[in-house]
N, C-alpha and C positions, 0 to 999 in steps of 0.2 A: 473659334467663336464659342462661348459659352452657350449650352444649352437649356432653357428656363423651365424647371418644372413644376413650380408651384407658384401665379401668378396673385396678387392683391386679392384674390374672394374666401381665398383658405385663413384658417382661425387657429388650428394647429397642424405637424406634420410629425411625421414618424417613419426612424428607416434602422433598420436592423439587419445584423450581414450581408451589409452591400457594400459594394464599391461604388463611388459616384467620383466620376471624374469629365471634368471642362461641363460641370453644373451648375448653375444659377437658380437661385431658392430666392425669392422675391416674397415676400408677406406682410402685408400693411396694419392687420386688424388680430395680431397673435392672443388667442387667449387660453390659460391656464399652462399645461407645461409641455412641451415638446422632446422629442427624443430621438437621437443618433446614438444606437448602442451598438458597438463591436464593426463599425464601420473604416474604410477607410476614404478619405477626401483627400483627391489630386486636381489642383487648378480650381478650386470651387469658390465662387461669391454666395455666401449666404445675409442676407440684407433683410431685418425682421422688425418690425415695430407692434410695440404691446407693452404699456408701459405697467402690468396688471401680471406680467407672463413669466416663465421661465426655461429656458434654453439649456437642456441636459443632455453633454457629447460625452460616452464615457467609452473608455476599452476599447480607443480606435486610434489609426493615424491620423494627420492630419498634416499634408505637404501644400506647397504653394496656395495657398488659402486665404481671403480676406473673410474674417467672420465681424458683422457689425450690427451691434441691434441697442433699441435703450430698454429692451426687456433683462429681465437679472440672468445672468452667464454663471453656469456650472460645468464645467471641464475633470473630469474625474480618470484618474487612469490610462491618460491619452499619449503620445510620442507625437510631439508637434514642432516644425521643421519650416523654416523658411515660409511663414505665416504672419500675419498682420492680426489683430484682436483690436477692435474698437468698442469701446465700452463706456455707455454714460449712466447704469446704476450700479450694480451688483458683478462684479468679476472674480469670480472664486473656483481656483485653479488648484486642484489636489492630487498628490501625488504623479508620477510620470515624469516624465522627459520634455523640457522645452528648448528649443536649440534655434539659432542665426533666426530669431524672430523678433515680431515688434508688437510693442502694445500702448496704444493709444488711450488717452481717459481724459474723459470730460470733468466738470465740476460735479462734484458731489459723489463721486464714484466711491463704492469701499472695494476695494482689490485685497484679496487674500489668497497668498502664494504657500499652501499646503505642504510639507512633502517633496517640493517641487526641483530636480538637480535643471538649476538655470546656466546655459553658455552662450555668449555671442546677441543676449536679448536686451533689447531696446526699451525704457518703461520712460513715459513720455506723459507729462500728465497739462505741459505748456503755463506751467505755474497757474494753475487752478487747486483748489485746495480740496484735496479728498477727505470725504466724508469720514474714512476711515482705514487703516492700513494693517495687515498682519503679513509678517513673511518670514516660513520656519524653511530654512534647506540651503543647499549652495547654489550660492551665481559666482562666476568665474567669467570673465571679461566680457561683463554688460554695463550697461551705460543708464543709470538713473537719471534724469535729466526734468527741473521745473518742479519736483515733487513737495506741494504743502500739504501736511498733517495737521489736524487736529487732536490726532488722539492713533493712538496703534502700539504694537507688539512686532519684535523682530527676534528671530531666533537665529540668527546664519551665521555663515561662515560669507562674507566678501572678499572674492581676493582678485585681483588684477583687474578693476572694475573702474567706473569714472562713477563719482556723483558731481553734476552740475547743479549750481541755481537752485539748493532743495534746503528747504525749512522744515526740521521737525520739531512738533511741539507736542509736550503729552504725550511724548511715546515712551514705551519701555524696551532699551535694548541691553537689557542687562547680561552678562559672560556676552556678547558677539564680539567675534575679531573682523577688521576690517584690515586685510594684507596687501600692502602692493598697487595700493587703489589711489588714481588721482582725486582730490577735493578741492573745486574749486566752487568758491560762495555757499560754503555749506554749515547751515544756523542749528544749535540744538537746542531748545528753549523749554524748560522746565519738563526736561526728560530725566528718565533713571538709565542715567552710564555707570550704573558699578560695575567694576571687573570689566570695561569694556576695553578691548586691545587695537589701537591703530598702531602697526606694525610698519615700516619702511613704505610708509604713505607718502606722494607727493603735496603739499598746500600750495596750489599756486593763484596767484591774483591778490586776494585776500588771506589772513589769519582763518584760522577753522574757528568759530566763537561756541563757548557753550556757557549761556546764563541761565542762572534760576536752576542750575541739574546737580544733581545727586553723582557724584564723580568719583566716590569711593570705591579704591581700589585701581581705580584706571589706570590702565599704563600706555607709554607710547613707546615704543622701541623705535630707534633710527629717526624721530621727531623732534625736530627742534622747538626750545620752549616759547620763541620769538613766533611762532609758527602758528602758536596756539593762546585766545585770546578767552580765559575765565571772568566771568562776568559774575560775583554772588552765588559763588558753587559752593556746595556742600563737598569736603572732602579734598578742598582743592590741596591746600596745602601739604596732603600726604598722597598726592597725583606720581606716581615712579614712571620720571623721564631717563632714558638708555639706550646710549649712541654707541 
């Protein structure tokens, strides 16, 4: 049974080299910014509303964990493990370790993945469209799933990953390789793909489409052209397909 120590009257909280574990942190009326530094969180629900606020975990662990709040999420330097993150404004996750975790986001969210070497993680957004996307580092067999952009940067390396049911539009992922990774219904709509590498990808269900993008340079190794559905691309015709 989790233990509750800060019930609906508190406004902020603050924990510094501690351990807290089988803790529940309850806060209804969060204002201005909060702090967990150098801590580590085992079994913890942290549940915080403030839509005014901000929520800064840095230089700590963070195992079996549900963190959920619609106050803005900063995560700085953490090793987070078998953890849930739900997030409906601001989720901005910089450098550290994220592993066998999940993260949930509401509409409107901007989620920014730092730094960040991702395994095993869940980004689940239920086809609502985020406000805003960036994500520089590696994920290696995570699962994107429902994700619309309106606008975003991707810096990574994807490799052995699933993207489901994800729309991006207005995003920049130019040099990213995507290795190894299944695509299934996955739109790129007036993005910049140059130099962009889908590597012995599966496309299953649907054709991968990319209209309205900037395609110069792209290559597909091991990608069939039947596979792949250009819609008014720039660059398409000097696209290097290689089986």
């Amino acid at each position: 049974m989790l233990t509750p120590l800060y019930i609906k009257e508190a406004t902020s909280f603050a924990f510094n080299n501690s351990s807290l574990k089988d803790k529940k942190i309850i806060i209804n009326n969060l204002i201005g910014t909060s702090n967990i530094n150098k801590c580590y969180l085992n079994n913890c629900l942290i549940e915080a509303c403030g839509k005014n606020s901000l929520i800064k975990i840095s230089e700590g662990k963070i195992v079996n964990s549900l963190l959920q709040t619609d106050s803005d999420f900063l995560l700085v330097d953490n090793v987070i493990e078998n953890s849930e993150l739900q997030a409906k404004r601001k989720l901005h996750i910089k450098h550290g370790v994220l592993n066998d975790s999940f993260i949930r986001l509401s509409s409107g969210v901007s989620l920014l993945l730092d730094g960040i070497e991702s395994r095993s993680v869940d980004i689940d957004s239920l086809g609502e469209r985020l406000s805003g996307l960036s994500i520089n580092g590696l994920l290696v067999d995570c699962v994107l799933r429902g994700l619309v952009t309106s606008s975003g940067v991707v810096k990574a390396i994807i490799y052995s990953s699933v993207l489901r049911s994800c729309l991006f539009e207005n995003t920049h992922l130019e040099d990213v390789i995507i290795n190894k990774c299944i695509l299934q219904k996955v739109v790129f709509v007036n993005c910049n793909l140059r130099r962009v590498t889908f590597s012995h990808c599966n496309i299953v269900d649907s054709p991968l489409v990319l209209e309205n993008c900037d395609v110069t340079g792209a290559h597909f190794l091991n990608v069939s052209k039947s596979n792949v559905n250009f819609i008014n691309c720039y660059g398409a015709e000097k696209v290097c397909f290689s089986l």
